[in-house]
N, C-alpha and C positions, 0 to 999 in steps of 0.2 A: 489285534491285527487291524489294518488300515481297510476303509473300503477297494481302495487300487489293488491292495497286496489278496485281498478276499478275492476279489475280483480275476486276478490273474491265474490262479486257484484252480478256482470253476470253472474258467475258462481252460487250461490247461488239462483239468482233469475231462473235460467235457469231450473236448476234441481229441485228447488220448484213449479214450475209448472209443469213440467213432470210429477212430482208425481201426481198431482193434476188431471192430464191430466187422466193418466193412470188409479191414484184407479179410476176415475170416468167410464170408461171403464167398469173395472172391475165388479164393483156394477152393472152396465147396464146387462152385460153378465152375473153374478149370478141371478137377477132378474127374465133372462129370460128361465132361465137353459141353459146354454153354460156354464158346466164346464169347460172345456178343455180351454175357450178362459179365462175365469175368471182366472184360477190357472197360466196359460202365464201373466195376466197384474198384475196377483199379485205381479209374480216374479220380472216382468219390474217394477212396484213402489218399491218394493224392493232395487231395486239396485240402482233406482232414489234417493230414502230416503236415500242409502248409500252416492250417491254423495253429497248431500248435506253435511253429518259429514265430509267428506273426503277433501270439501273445508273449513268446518271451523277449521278441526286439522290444516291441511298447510297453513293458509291463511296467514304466512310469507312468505312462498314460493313456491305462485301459480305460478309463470313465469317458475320454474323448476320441478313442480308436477308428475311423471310419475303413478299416480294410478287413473289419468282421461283414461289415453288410455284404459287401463283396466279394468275400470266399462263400457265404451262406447262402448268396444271391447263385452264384455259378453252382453250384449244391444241389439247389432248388432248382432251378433252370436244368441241369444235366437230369436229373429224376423227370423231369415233364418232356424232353424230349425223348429220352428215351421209351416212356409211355405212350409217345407221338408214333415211333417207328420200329416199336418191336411187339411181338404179339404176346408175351409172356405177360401172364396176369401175375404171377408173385412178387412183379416191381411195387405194385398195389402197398404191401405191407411195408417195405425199407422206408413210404413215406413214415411213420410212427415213430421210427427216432430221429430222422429229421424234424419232427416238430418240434419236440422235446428239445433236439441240439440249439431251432429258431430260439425259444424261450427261453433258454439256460442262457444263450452268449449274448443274443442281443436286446435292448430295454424294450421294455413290453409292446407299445405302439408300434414297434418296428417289426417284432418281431409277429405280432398277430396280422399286420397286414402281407409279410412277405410269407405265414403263411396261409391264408387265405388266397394270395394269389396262385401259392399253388394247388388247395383245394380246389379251387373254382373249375378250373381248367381239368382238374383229372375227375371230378365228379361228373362232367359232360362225357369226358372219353369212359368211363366206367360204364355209364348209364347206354352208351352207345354199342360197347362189344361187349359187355355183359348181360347177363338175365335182371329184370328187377330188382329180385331180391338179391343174387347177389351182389350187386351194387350197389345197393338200399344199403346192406346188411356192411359192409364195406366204407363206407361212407362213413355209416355211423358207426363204426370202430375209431376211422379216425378224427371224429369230432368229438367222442370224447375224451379223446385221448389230449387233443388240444385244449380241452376245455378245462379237464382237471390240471395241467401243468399249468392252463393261465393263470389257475384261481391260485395255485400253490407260487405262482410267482408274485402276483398282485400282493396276496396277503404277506410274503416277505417283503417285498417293495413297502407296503405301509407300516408292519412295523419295523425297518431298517430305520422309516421318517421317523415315526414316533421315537425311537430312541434317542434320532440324532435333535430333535427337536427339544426333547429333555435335557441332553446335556448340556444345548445353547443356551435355556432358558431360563431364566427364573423361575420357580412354581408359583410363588405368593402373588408375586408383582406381572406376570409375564413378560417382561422385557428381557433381551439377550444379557446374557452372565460374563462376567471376566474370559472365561474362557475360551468365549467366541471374541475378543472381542482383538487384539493384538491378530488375530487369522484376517478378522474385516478390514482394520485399521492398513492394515502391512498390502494388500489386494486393492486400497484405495488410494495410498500412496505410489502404488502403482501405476494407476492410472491416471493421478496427475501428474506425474513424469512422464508417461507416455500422450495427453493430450493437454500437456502445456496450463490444465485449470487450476485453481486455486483450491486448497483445501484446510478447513479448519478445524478446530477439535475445541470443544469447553469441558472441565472438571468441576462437579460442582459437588458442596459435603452443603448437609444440612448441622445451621451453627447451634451452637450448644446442643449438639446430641445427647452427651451425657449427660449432663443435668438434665435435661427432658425426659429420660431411661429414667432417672432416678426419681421425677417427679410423677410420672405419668405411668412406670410402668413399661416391661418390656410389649405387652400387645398395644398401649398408646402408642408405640414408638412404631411396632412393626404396621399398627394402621396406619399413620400420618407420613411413612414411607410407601404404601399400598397408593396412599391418596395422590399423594403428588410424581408418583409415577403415572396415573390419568392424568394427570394435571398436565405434565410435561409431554405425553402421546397429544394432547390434543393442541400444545402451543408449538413444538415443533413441524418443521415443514416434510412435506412427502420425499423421499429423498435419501433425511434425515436419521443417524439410527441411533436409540438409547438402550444404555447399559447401565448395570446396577452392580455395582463393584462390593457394597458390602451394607451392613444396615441401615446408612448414612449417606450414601457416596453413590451419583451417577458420573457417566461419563455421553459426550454428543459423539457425534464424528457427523462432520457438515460439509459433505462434496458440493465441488463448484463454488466455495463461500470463501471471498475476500477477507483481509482483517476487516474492512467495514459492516460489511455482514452478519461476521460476528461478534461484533460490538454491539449491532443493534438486537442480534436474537439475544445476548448473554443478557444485557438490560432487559427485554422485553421478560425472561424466565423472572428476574430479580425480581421486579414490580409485580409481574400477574403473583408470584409466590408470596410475596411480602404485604400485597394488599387479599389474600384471600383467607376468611374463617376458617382455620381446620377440627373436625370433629375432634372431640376431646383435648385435643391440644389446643387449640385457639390461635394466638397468632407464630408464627415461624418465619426465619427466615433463612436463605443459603448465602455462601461464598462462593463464587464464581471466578475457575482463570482458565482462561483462553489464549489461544494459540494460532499463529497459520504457518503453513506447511514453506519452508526455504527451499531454497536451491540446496542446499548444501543434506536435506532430511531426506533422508533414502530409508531409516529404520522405523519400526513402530514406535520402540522404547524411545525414540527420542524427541518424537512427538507427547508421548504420556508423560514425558518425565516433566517436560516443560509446562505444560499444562498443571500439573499438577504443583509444582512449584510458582507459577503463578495463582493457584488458588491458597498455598501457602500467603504469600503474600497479601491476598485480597483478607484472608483472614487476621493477619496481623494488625491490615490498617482498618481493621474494625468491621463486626458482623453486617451484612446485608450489603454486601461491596460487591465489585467483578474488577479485577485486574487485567489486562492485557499483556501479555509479552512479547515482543515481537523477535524472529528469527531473523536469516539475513534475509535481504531483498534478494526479489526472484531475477534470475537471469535470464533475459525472453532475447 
């Protein structure tokens, strides 16, 4: 299941109980004639019922949705005025699943500041029409009630990263994995279609892999892949992102970079690789082919493929080379 589609979920399920939560409320307080409190929980299922449609229109994009703050905002706002102008102390408690509903829908920073503002504000009017203690005692009901959803949200929030950091990364080498890497590639072609810059991409295999496996050893090989994975963190530019496609094999992706650009970084990797001692192995060198993004490259595959058949190439006309291939000229 997708984080959006998770997402959509919890949210659904969140605000389908609130509702549920609230008419029930309500019916209790018309029953017993508490208008005032009835026509407040009507409102609050109201808007509950809204969140609900509100996560199924967007539910391609819950992670960017900003009309949660806003039914949670009016939520939160209708519980503090109503604490403003009625005299009933049992509104006190309905704050405790509005916390819980702030923390479940919306991302954490949002969701402990909106409700904080509305602790702050009811903790004065508490402390003003109530006794001490029962305001003391009141208060601290519902901070901890905040406090344990924060932590149980925080800690999902870090390891949801943890996860998703795992599956982008390399463990050995930490550089992103193939699998992230067509998701980045395709989001930055993107963006130079959308601001007109220049984008380029290098494939590089280290030459005679396999005979270096067979001289040295599968951990020679797995170290002197470890090693010039630093190697190439510290010769590319900020920006810049590297991937590790397989024992042997990176790949760049170089926003904002000309074909000249990437002629001079593809040379620059060649030489620092090709003049540096590697442990155990000693001297190595790569094949390098490069690429920039055309008019006509809208796809990820169709950048890698080129790339990568220009590193065919560079390899053909002999180890410690970089090829360039270029696509069509851009149409500005």
């Amino acid at each position: 299941m997708t984080e959006t589609r998770l997402r959509t979920w919890t949210h659904s399920v969140g605000y389908g109980l609130a509702t549920l939560f609230i008419s029930t409320l309500a019916l209790q307080n018309l029953r017993y004639g508490f208008y005032e409190l009835f026509y407040l929980a009507a409102g609050m299922a109201t808007l509950t019922l809204a969140g609900v449609a509100y996560t199924f229109i967007s539910r391609r994009h819950q992670l960017s949705a900003p009309g949660h703050l806003i039914i949670l905002s009016g939520l939160n706002s209708g519980l503090l005025a109503a604490m403003l102008t009625m005299n009933s102390t049992g509104i006190t408690h309905w704050a405790m699943p509005l916390l819980v509903l702030n923390l479940l829908i919306l991302p954490l920073r949002q969701a402990l500041a909106l409700s904080l503002l509305l602790l702050t504000p009811m903790s004065i009017l508490l402390f003003v029409k109530q006794p001490p203690a029962d305001a003391l005692t009141a208060i601290s009901g519902l901070l901890i009630v905040l406090t344990v959803a924060a932590l149980y949200i925080w800690n999902y929030d870090h390891m949801a990263q943890s996860a998703e950091d795992l599956a982008i990364t390399d463990p050995v080498t930490g550089a992103h994995n193939a699998r992230f890497l067509d998701e980045t590639l395709q989001k930055e072609i993107s963006r130079a279609i959308a601001t007109g810059h220049s984008l380029s991409v290098i494939n590089l295999t280290i030459d005679y892999a396999d005979e270096a496996t067979d001289l040295h050893g599968k951990p020679g090989m797995q170290g002197l892949f470890y090693n010039m994975t630093q190697h190439l963190f510290g010769v590319i530019r900020a920006g810049d992102t590297l991937y590790t496609l397989n024992d042997s094999e990176f790949f760049l992706i170089l926003p904002f970079t000309p074909e000249e650009g990437a002629r001079v970084i593809a040379e620059r990797i060649r030489r620092t690789i090709s003049e540096t001692h590697w442990p155990l192995i000693g001297k190595a060198t790569v094949s390098l082919g490069c690429t920039t993004r055309s008019s006509s490259d809208t796809r990820a595959d169709t950048l890698r493929n080129r790339a990568y058949q220009a590193m065919l190439e560079a390899r053909r006309r002999g180890a410690d080379s970089a090829w360039f291939s270029p696509g069509e000229t851009l149409r500005t």
